[in-house]
DRENVO-376588 format. One line per 8 residues: number of its first residue (from 1); their letters; for each residue x, y, z of N, C-alpha, C. Coordinates in pm, whole numbers, always signed. Atoms other than C-alpha are relative to their C-alpha. Layout:
<atoms>
NUM) a) X Y Z X Y Z X Y Z | ... .
</atoms>
This chain:
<atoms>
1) xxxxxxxx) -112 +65 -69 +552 -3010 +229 +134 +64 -33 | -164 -41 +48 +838 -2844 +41 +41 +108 +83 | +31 -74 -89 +784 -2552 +243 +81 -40 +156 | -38 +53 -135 +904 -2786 +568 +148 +16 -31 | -104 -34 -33 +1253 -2636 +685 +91 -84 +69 | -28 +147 -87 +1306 -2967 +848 +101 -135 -111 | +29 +105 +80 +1320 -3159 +509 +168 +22 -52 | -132 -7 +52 +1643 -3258 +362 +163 +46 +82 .
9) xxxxxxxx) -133 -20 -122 +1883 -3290 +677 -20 +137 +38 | -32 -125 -35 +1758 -2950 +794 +37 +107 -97 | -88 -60 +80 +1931 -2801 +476 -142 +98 -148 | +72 -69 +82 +1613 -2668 +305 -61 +116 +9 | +74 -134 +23 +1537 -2310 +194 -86 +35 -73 | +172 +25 +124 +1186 -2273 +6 +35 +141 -16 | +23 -120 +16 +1230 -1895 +25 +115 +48 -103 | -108 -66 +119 +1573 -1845 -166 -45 -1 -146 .
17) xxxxxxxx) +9 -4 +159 +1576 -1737 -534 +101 -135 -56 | -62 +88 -22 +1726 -2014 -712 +166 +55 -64 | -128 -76 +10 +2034 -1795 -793 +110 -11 +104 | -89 +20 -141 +2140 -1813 -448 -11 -164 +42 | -8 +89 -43 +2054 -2149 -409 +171 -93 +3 | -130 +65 +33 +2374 -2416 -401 -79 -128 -55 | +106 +88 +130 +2108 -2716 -527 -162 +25 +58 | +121 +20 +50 +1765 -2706 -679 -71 -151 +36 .
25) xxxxxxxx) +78 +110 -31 +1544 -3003 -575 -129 +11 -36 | +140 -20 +28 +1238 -3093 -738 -26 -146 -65 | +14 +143 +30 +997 -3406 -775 -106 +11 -115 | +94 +24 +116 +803 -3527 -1079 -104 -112 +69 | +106 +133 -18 +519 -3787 -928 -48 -48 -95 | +109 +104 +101 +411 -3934 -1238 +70 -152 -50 | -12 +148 +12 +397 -4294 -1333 -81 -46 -145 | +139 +21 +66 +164 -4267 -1598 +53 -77 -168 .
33) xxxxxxxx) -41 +38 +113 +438 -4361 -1881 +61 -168 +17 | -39 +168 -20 +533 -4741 -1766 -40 -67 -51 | +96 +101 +50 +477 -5051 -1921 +23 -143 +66 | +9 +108 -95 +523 -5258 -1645 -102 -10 +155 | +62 +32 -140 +416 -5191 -1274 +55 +122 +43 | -4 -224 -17 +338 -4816 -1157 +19 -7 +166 | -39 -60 -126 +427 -4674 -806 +113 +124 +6 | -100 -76 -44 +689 -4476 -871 -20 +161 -4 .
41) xxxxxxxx) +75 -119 -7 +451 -4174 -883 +39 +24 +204 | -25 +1 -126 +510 -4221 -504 +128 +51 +80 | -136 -31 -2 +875 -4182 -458 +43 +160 +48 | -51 -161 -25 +908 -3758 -432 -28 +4 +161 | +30 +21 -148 +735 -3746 -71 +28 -104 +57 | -84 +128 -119 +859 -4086 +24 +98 +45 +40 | -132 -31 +33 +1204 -3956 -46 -23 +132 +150 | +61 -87 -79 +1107 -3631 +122 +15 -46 +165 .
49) xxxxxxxx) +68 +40 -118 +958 -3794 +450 +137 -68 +83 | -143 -31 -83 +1308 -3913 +531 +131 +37 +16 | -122 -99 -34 +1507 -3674 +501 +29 +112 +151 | +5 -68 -80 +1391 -3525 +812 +113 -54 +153 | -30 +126 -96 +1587 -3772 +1071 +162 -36 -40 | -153 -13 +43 +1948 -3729 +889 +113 +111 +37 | -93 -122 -28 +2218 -3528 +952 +59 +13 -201 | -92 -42 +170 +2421 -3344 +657 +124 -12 +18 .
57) xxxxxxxx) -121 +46 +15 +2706 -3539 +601 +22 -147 -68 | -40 +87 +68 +2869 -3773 +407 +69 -131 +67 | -40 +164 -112 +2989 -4180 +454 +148 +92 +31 | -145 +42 -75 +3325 -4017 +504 +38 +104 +102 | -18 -46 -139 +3255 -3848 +762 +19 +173 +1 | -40 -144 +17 +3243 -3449 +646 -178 +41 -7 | +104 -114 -22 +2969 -3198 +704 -2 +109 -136 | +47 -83 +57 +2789 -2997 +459 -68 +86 -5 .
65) xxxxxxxx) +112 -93 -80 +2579 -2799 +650 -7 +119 -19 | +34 -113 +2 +2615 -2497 +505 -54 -31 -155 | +57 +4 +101 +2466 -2611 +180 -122 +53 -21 | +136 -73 -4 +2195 -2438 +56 -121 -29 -84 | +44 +95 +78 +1929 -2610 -63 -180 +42 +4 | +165 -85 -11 +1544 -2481 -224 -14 -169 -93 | +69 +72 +79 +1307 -2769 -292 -94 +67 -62 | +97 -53 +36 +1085 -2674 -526 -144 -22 -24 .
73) xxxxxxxx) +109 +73 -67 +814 -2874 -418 -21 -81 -151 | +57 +81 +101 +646 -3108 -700 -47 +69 -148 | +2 -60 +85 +569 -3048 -1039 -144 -173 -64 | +153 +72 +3 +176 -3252 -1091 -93 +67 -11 | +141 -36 +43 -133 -3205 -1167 -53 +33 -123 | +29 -50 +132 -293 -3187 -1495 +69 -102 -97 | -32 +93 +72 -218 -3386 -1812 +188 -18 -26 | -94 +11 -12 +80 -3533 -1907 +136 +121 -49 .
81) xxxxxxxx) -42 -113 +113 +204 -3252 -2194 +29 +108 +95 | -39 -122 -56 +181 -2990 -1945 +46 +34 +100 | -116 +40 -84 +356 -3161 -1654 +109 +57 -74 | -184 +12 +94 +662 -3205 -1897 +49 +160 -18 | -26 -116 +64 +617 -2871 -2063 +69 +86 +161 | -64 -74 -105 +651 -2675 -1683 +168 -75 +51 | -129 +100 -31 +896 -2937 -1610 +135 +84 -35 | -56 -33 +105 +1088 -2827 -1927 +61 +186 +8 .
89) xxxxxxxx) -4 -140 -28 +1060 -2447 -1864 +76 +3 +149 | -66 -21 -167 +1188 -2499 -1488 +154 -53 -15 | -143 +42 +19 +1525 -2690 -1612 +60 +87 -81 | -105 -99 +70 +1610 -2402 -1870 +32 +98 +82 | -30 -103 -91 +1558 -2141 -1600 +145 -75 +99 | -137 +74 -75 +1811 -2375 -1361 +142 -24 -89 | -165 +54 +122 +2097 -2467 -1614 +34 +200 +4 | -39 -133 +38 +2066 -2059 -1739 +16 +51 +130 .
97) xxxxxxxx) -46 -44 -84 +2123 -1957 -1404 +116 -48 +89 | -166 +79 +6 +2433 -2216 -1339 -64 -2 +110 | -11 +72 -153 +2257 -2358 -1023 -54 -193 -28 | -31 +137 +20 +2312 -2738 -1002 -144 -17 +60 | +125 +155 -49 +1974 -2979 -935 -2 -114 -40 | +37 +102 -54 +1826 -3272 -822 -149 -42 -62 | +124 +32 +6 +1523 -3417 -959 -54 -147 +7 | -1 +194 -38 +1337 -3736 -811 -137 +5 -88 .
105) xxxxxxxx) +149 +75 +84 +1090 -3938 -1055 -81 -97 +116 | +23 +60 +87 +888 -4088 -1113 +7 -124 -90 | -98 +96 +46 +949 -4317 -1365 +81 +108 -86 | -175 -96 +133 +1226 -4254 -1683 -75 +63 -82 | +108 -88 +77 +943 -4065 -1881 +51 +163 +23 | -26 -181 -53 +1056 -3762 -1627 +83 +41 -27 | -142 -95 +33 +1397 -3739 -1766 -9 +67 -117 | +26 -61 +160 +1260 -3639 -2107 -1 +114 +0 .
113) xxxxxxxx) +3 -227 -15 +1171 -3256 -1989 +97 +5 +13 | -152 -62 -67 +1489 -3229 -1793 +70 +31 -104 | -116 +45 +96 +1685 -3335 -2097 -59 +125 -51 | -6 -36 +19 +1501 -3107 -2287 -8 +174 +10 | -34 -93 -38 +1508 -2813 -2091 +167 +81 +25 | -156 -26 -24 +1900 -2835 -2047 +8 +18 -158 | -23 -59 +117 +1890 -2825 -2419 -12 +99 -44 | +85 -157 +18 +1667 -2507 -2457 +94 +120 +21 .
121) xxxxxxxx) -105 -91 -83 +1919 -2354 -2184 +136 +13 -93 | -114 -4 +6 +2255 -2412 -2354 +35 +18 -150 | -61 -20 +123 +2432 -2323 -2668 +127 -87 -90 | -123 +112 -2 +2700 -2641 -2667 -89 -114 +18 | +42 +109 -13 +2643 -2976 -2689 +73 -71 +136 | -18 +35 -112 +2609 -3160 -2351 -15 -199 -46 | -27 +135 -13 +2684 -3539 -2233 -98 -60 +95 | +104 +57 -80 +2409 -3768 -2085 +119 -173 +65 .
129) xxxxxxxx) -26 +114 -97 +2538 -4054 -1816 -118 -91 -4 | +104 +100 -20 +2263 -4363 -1796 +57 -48 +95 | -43 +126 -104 +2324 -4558 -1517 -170 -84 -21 | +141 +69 +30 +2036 -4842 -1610 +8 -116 +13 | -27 +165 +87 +1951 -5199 -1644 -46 -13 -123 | +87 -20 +131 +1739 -5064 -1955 +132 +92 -72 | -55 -134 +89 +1890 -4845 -2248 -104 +84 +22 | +134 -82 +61 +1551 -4661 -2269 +46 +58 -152 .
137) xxxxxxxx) -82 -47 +111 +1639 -4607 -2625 -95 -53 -94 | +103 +86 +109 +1302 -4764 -2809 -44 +184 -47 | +80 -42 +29 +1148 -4536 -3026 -158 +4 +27 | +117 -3 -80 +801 -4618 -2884 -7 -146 +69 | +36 +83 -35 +678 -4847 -2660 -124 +0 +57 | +148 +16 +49 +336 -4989 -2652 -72 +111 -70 | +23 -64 +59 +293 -4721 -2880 -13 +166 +41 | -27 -127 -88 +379 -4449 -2623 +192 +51 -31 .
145) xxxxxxxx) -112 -17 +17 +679 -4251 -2794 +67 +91 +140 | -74 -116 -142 +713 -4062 -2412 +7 -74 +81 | -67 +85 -115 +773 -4391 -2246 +97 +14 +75 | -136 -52 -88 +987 -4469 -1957 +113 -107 -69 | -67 +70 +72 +1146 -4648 -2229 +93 +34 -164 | -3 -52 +103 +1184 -4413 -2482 +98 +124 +38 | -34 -111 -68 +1394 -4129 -2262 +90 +8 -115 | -153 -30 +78 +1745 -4153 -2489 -42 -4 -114 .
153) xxxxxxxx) -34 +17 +170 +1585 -4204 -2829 -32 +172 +42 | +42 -157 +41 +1392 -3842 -2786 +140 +62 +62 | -168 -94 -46 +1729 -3717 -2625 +88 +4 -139 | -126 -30 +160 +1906 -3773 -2994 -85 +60 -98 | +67 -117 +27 +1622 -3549 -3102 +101 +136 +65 | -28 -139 -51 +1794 -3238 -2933 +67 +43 -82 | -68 -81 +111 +1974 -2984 -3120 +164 -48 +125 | -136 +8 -40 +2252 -3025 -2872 +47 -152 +23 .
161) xxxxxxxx) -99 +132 -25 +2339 -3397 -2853 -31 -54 -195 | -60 +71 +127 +2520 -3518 -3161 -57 -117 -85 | -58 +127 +48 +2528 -3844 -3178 -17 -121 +120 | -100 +86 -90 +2611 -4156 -3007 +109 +41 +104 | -118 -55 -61 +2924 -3996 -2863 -62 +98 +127 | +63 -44 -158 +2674 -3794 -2620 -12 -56 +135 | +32 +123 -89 +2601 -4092 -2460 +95 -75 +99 | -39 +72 -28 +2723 -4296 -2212 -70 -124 +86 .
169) xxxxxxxx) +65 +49 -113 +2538 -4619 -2080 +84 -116 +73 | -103 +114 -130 +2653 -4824 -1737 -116 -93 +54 | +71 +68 -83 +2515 -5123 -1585 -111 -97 -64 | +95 +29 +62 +2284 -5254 -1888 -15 -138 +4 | -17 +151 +0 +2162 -5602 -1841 -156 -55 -104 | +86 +72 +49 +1840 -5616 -2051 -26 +99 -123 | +60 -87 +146 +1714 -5483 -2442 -89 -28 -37 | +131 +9 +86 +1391 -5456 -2620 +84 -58 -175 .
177) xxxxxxxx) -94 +68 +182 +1467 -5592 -3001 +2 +117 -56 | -43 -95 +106 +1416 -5272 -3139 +98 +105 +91 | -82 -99 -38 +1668 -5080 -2927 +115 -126 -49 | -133 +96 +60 +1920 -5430 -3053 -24 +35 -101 | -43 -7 +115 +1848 -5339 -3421 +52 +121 +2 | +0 -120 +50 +1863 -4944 -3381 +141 -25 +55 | -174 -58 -43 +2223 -4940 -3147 +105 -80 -140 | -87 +89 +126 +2372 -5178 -3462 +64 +60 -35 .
185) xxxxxxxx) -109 -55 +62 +2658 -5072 -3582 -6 +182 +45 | -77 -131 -51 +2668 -4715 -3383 +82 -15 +68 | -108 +0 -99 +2906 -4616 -3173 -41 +31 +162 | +48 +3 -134 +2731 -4623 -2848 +121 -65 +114 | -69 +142 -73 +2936 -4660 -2523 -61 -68 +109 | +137 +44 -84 +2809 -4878 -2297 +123 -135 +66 | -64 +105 -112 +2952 -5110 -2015 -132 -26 +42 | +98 +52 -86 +2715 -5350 -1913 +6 -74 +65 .
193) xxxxxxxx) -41 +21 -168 +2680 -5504 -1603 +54 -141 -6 | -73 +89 +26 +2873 -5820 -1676 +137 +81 -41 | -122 -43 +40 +3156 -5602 -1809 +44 +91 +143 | -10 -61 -112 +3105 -5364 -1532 +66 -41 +153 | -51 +114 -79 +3172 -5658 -1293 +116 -3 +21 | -120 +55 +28 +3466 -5766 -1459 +73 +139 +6 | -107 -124 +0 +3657 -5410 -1495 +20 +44 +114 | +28 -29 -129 +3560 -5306 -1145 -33 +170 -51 .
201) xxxxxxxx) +42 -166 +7 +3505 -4912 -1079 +66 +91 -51 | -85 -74 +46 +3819 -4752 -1120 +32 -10 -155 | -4 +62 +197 +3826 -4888 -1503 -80 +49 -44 | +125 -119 +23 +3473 -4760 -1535 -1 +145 +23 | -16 -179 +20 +3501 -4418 -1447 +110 +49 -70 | -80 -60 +117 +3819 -4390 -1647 -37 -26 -123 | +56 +21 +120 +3657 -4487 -1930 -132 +82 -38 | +77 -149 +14 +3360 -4263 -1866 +40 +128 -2 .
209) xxxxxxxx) -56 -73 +4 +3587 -4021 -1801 +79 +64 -149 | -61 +17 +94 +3786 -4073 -2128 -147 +62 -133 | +121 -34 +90 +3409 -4079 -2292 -29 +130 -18 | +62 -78 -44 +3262 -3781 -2177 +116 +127 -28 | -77 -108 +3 +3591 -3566 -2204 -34 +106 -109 | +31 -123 +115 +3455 -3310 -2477 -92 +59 +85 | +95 -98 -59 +3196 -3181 -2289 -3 +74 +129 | +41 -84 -98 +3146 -2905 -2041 -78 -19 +86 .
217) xxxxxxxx) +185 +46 -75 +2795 -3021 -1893 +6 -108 -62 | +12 +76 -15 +2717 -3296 -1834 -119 -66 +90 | +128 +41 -95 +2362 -3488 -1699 +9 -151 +35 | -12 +104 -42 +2371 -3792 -1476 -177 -19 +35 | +159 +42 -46 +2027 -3990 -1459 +4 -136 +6 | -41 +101 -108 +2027 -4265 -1208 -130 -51 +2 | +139 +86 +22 +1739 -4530 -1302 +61 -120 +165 | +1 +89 -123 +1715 -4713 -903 +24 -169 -49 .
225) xxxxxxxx) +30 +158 +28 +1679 -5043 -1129 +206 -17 -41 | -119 +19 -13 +2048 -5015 -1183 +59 -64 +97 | -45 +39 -101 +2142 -5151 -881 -83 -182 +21 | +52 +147 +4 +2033 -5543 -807 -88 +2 +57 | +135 -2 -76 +1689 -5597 -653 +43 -18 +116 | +29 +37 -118 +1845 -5729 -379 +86 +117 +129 | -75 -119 -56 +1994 -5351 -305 -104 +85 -8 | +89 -86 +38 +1689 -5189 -432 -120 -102 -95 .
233) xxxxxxxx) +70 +50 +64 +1364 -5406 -457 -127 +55 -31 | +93 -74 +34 +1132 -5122 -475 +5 +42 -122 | -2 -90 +138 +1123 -5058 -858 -104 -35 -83 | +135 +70 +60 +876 -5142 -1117 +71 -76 -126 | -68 +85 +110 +1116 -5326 -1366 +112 -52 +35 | -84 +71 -21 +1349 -5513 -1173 +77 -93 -52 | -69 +98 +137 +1633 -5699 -1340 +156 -34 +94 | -139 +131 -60 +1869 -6001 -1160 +119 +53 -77 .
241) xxxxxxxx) -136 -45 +39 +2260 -5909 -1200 +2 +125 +2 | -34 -184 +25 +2297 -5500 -1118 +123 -13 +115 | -48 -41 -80 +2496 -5361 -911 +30 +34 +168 | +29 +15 -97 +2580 -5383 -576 -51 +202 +94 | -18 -166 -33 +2537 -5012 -364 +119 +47 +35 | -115 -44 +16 +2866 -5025 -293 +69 +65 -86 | -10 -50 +192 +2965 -5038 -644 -29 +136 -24 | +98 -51 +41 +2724 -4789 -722 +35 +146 +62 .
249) xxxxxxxx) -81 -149 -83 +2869 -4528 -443 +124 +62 -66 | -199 -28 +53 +3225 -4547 -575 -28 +38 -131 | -24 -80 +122 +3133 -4472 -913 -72 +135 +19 | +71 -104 +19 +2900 -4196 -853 +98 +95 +81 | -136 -106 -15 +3252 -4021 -661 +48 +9 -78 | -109 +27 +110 +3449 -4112 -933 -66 +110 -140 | +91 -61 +112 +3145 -3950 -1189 +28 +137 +25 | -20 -155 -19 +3160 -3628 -1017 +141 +78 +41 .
257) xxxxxxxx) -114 -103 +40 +3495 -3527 -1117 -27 +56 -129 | +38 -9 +149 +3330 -3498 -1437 -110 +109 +39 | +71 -148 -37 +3126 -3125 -1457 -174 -64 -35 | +146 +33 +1 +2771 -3260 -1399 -34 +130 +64 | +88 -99 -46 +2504 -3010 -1361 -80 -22 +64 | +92 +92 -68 +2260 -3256 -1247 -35 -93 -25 | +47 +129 -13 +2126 -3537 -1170 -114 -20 +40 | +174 +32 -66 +1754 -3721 -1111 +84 -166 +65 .
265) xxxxxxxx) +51 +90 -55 +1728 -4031 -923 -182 -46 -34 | +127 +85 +24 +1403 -4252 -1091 -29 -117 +15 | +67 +158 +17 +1166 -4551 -1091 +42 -40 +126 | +17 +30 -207 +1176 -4585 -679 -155 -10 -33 | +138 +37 +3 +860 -4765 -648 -28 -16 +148 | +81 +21 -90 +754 -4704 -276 -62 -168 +63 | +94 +77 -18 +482 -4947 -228 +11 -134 -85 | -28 +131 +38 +659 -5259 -412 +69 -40 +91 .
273) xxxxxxxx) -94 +54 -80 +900 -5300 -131 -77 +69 +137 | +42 -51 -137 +744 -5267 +248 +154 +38 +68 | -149 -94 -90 +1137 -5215 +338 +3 +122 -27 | -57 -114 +62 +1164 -4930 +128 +122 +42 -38 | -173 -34 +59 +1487 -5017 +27 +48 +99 -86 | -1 -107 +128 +1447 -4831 -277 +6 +147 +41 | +32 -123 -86 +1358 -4509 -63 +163 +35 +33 | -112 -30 -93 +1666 -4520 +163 +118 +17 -89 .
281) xxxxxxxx) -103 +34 +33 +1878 -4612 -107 +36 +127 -104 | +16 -145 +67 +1747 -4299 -324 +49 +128 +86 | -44 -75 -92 +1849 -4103 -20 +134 +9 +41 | -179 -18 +7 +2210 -4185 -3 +45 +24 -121 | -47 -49 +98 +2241 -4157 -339 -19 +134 -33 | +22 -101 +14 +2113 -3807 -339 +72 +92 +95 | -90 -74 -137 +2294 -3695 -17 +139 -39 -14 | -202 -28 +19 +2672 -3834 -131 -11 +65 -110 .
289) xxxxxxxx) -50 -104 +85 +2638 -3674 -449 -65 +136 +9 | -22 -108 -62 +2532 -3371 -296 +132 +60 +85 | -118 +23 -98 +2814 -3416 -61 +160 +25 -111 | -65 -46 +88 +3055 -3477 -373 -9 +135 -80 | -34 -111 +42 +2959 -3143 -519 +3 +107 +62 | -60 -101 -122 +2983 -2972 -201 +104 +20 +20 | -127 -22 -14 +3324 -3068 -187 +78 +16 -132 | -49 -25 +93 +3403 -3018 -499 +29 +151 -51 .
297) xxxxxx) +41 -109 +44 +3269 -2647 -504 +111 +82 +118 | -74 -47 -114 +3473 -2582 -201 +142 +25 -19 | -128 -53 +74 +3808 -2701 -371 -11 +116 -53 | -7 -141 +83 +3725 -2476 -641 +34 +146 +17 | -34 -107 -53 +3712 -2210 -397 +111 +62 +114 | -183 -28 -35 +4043 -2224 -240 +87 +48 -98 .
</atoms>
């Protein structure tokens, strides 16, 4: 399917090197690390399937159509270790060649390669974005330390994130007990979705902004459960009080004034929602912030 020239508003080149590309696109299908309710192995070709039926352009009304864009079709088959591992090897090649991607999960298990492939790649310490209703921040869960629950503790494994101060999480409305004893007394920042509420957007991104200011690179990873079920009820860990998509638009403009390299979109569960809210909603979020770093790359080049 990646192959189809159709896919992604027309805007996809399977044949470019990814040197020339302007973004990288690539899906993880696995589900296999959840400890709730699996589907979101489904999500890459859902996602996929309608992109064909869009134009390339943004809500405010601008064209991107000369974007250049290689999916790199899926990354499955075979056990979990050696998913990750190609995974892992395909994000150092992307970062070391300074071309921006896209990667759709899965669940949050899939951000674990990414993360550590951008580490592999870089010689500086980089800044991770959460947008969640989870921290994922357990050291294991049900005794699976590569849960989709576990993404940020193995991320403070890397040689390049510090600390706490790497971090930034938005939108958090629920904790496991052992991610409440471990954040104790760090310095984690974290707006959660009751605060998020109350500050509105422009407060939030200056404050992410404010966070994040040391770093160069920067990775945004966009858990779908962030948003309120009743914006996105396709997920497999749904959690009352998120975010509306409005909301959710305006910060992710506001985010990419900040030098992100990339971003995933996870935990779109297909086949929990017959709307496919979750689908559609993974699809605007992947096409304005495409859109934002289209126009962003464009300033640059004036």
């Amino acid at each position: 399917m990646h192959n189809d020239k159709s896919l992604w508003a027309g805007l996809n080149r399977p044949d470019l090197d990814i040197e020339e590309a302007d973004v990288a696109v690539f899906g993880i299908p696995f589900d296999g690390s959840v400890s709730f309710r699996a589907g979101a192995s489904e999500a890459p070709d859902a996602l996929r399937n309608i992109t064909r039926t869009i134009t390339p352009t943004t809500e405010f009304l601008e064209s991107f159509e000369e974007l250049k864009v290689k999916d790199m079709g899926n990354f499955e088959n075979g056990p979990r270790d050696e998913i990750f591992k190609a995974v892992e090897n395909a994000t150092e090649k992307l970062v070391k060649a300074g071309t921006f991607f896209t990667m759709i999960g899965g669940d949050h298990s899939v951000t674990i390669p990414v993360l550590r492939g951008i580490d592999k790649a870089l010689d500086e310490p980089f800044g991770i974005i959460h947008l969640d209703a989870h921290f994922d921040i357990c050291d294991e869960l049900g005794g699976d330390k590569l849960s989709h629950g576990c993404t940020e503790r193995r991320a403070l494994e890397l040689e390049n994130i510090n600390g706490p101060e790497n971090f930034f999480f938005i939108g958090i409305r629920s904790i496991e007990m052992d991610e409440l004893h471990f954040i104790e007394g760090k310095d984690f920042s974290i707006i959660n979705a009751h605060d998020f509420d109350k500050l509105g957007v422009p407060a939030v991104v200056d404050k992410v902004k404010q966070g994040m200011r040391n770093f160069n690179k920067i990775y945004l990873t966009v858990d779908i459960d962030c948003l309120d079920p009743a914006f996105a009820a396709g997920t497999g860990t749904p959690q009352f009080g998120g975010m509306t998509s409005r909301q959710l638009l305006n910060l992710l403009k506001g985010l990419f004034d900040l030098p992100i390299i990339g971003f995933d979109v996870v935990e779109v569960a297909p086949s929990l929602d017959p709307s496919l809210t979750s689908v559609f909603a993974a699809r605007k979020i992947v096409t304005e912030c495409w859109g934002h770093q289209w126009r962003k790359n464009k300033l640059g080049a004036l």
